[in-house]
N, C-alpha and C positions, 0 to 999 in steps of 0.2 A: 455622478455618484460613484464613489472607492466600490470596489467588489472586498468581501470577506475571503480573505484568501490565508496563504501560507501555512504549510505542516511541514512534517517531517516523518514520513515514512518507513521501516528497515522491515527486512522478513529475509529467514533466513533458513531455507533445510542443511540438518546436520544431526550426522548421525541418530537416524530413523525419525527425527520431530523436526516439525515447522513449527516457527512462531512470527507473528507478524507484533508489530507495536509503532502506536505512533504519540505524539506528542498532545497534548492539548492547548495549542494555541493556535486561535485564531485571528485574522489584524484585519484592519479597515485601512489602510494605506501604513503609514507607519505608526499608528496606535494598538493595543491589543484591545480584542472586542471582547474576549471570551478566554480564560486559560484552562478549561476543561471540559475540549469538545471530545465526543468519541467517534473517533475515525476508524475503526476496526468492528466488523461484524462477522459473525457466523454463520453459515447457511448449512443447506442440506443438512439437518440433524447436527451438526456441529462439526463434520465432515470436508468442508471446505471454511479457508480463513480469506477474510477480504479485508484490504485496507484504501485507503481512498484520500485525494489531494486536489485545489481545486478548489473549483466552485462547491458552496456545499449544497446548495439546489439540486445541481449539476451533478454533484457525486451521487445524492440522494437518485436520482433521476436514472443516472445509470446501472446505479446498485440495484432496483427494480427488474430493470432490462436482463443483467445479468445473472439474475434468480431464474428470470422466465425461462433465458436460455437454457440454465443446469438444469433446471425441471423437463424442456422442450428435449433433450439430451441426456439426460436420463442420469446426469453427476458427470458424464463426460468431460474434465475441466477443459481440459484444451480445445475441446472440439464447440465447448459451450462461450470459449474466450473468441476464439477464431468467426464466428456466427454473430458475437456481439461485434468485434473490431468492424465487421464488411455492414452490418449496417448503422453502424455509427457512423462509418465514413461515407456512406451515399445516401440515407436519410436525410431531409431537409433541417427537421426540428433537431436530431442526433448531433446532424455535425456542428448545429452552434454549440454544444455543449464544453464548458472547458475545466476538464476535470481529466486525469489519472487513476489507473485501479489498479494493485499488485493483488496478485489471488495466489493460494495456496493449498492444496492437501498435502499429505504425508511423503508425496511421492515429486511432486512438480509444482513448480514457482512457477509464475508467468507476468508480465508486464504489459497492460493492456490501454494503449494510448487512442485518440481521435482521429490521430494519422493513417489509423487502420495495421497497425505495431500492434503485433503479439509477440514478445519477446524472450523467447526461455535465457535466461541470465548465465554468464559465466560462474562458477564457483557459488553456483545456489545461493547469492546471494543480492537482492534487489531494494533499489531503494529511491524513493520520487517523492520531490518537494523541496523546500526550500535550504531546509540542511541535508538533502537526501547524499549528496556527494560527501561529506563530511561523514556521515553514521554510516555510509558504504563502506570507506577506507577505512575506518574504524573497525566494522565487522570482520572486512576481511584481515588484515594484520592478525586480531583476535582469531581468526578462522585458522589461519597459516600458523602460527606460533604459540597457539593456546589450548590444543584440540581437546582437550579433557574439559570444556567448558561445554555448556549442554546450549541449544538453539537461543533457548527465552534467555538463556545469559548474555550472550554474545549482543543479541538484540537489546537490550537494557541498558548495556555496556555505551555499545553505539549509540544509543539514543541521546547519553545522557556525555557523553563528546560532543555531539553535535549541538547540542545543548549549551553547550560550553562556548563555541563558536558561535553557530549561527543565531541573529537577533530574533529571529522569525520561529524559531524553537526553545521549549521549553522542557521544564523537568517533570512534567504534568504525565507521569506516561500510563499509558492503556496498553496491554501485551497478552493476547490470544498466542494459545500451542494446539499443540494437535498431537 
């Protein structure tokens, strides 16, 4: 059986605001199953933005994990990404899990993968999934040459380039700030 897969991820800090936003579609091999899932939640009071790629069990599954830790860590984001990546990757049930997580506050981006990758990103700008390389290049050109654009723009922008490109991405978009 196909797994439900493919999104398209971007998050972006600039100039004092993060915004995370991802796409709404989901596929079952090359069909779409769903064009308006939401892949972006909020945690701690609205404090932290999370977005998610993947399995959606799976992201579901880690998205849990990674509340415990912020809570366990008192909002610490990094210290609560770093705590999730080490037992993702040496837990038994954890490491089946195959899912991506980009997390955000005001201040720090990070990329949080299986492989035990905690990623602080070049140019505060992140992005995972199936058009994630396409709404990257996107953001960043718009980051480098447009700077009077505010975060959730840039992220929209991107989104909806990749959009344009990638089959596995849609115009369907969801975009948390901070």
């Amino acid at each position: 059986m196909n797994k439900i897969h493919a999104t398209t991820v971007l998050a972006v800090l600039h100039n004092g605001e993060a915004a995370i936003g991802a796409d709404g579609q989901a596929t079952i091999g090359n069909t779409v199953a769903k064009s308006n899932v939401k892949k972006i939640r909020k945690l701690m009071d609205g404090k932290i933005i999370t977005g998610f790629a993947g399995s959606t069990a799976d992201a579901f599954a880690l998205l849990e994990k990674f509340e415990e830790k912020l809570t366990a860590y008192s909002g610490n984001l990094k210290r609560a990404a770093i705590e999730l990546a080490k037992e993702w990757r040496t837990d038994r049930y954890l490491r089946r899990l195959e899912a991506m997580m980009v997390v955000a506050s005001k201040t720090e981006l990070l990329v949080i993968s299986g492989t035990g990758d905690v990623l602080e990103p070049d140019e505060q700008i992140a992005a995972i999934g199936s058009g994630g390389m396409y709404a990257q290049s996107a953001a960043l050109a718009l980051k480098r040459h447009a700077p009077h654009l505010t975060a959730e723009e840039i992220v929209k922008e991107g989104l909806h380039i990749a959009a344009d490109i990638c089959i596995y991405t849609n115009h369907n978009l969801v975009i948390e700030k901070l």
